[in-house]
N, C-alpha and C positions, 0 to 999 in steps of 0.2 A: 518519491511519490510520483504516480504517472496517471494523469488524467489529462481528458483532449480538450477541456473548457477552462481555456485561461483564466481568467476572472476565479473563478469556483476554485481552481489549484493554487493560485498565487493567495488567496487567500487564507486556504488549509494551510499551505506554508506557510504563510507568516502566525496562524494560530499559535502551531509548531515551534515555529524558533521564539515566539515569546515566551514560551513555557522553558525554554532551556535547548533545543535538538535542532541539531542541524541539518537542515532538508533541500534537497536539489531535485526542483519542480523538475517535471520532461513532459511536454505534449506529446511525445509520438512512441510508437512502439519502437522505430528504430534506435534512437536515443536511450530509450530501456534497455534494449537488447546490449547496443554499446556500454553503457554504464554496470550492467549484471557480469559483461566477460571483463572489464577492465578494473573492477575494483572489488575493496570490500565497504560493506553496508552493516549496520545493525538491522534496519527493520525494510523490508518493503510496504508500500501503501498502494493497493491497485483500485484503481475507481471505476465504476459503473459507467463512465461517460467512453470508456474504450470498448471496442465491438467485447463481445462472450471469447471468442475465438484467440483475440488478443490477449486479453485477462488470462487467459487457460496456460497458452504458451510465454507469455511470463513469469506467469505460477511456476511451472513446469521447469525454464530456465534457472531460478530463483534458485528451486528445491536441486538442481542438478549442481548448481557453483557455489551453494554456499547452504549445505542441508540443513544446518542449525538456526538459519536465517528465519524468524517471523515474518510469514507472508500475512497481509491485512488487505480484504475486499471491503471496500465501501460498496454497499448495494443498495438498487433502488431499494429491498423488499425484506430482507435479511434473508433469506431461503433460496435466490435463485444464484448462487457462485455456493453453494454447499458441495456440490459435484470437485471442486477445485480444492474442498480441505483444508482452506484459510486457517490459520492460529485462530482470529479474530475477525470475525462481521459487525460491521457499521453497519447502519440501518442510515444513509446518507441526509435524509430529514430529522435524523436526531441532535446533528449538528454537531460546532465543535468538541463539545465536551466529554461526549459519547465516542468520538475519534481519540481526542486522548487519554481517557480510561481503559479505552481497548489496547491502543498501542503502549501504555505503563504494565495491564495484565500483558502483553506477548512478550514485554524486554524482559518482566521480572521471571516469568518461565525460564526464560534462557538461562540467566542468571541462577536461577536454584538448581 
């Protein structure tokens, strides 16, 4: 999960791992970029609090190292990271529940 507001990401992670999932917060894109070439992931989670530009080329990274991977944008609006082709949009005001509904529908896609 990669969002630039501590608080709001430390948070979603711990939603996260109380549900069951293991998730390793990152403020920065370079941190992303490190963590997409060095490992594998189930799901990514890209948040609206990182510029468009960034969002885009993590997308992009994501789909290139790991194509089966569920990419998930948290958006302010749900319509503005549609360009990017997320599995799943959060609508970031809907709060936790709504994050982990979305990221259960991208894991279970995988899975079927």
């Amino acid at each position: 999960m990669v969002g630039q507001m501590r608080e709001l990401l430390l948070y979603r992670a711990e939603v996260l791992r109380q549900s069951g999932f293991k998730v390793i917060p990152m403020q920065s894109k370079e941190e992303a970029i490190a963590a997409i070439k060095r490992g594998s992931f189930d799901a990514a989670i890209l948040s609206y609090t990182l510029s468009s530009d960034a969002v885009e080329e993590l997308s992009e990274l994501v789909r290139q190292h790991q194509p089966d991977c569920p990419v998930i944008s948290i958006s302010r609006s749900g319509s503005e990271d549609r360009r990017l082709h997320p599995d799943e949009i959060v609508v970031g005001e809907e709060g936790p529940a709504a994050l982990l509904a979305a990221l259960r529908r991208a894991l279970d896609k995988r899975v079927q």
